[in-house]
N, C-alpha and C positions, 0 to 999 in steps of 0.2 A: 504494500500500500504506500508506505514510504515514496516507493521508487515513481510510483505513479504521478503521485504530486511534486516530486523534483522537476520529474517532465513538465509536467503543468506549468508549477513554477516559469520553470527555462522556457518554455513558449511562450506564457505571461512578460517576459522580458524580451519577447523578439526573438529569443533565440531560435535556429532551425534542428528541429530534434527527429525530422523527421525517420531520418536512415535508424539511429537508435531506436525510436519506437517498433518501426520495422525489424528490426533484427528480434524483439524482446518476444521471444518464445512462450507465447501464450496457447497453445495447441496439447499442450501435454494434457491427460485423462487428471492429474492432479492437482492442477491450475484453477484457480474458481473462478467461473464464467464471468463474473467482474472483468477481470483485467481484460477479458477480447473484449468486451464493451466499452472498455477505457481505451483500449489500442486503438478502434476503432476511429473514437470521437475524438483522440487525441491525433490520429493521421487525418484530420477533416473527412472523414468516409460517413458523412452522417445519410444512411440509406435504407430502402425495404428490409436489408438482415440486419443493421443496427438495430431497427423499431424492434424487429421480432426478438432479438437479442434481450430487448430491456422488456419485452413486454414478456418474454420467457422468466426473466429475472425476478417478475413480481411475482411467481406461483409460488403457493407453499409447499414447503419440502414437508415431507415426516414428522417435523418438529411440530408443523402448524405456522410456521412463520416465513416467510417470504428470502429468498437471494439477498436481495436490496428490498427494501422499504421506499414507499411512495415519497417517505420525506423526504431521502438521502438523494431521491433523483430530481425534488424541488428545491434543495441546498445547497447541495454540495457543488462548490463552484467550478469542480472539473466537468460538472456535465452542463454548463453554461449555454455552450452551443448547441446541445441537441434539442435545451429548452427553447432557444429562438430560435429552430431550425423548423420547417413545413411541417415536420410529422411527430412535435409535441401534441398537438391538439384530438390527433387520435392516439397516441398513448395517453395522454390524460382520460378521456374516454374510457379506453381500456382500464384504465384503473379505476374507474368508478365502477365498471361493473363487475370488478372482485368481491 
């Protein structure tokens, strides 16, 4: 999680993080579905598999409780742009009818 918000950071300052993000190995079975969601929005890829990504992310697991919670995706300032991107409005949607 750390690592994710350095990125953030470093692109909040301009900087070009792309190739690193790119390279950060998000595909392994014991990765939690988080970070490809954060790779994503953090490579500007805000699109049809990011929504299903996030909209994936609100089911509840076993426990009863949700990947992400609806807050952390109205908060958390790493997902800034997916909240002013077209396909907030129907993930918002989607989360009303959980």
């Amino acid at each position: 999680m750390a690592e994710a918000n350095r990125f953030f950071a470093r692109k909040k300052l301009g900087e070009n993080i792309n190739e690193e993000v790119g390279g950060w190995d998000v595909n392994r079975d014991y990765i939690h579905k988080r970070y490809k969601l954060l790779q994503r929005i953090l490579s500007d890829i805000i699109d049809d598999e990011t929504l299903n990504l996030a909209k994936e992310l609100l089911i509840p697991e076993s426990t009863g409780k949700p990947n992400m919670s609806i807050h952390e995706f109205r908060k958390w300032p790493i997902l800034e742009s997916f909240r002013k991107s077209e396909y907030w409005d129907d993930f918002e949607a989607h989360a009303r009818r959980l």
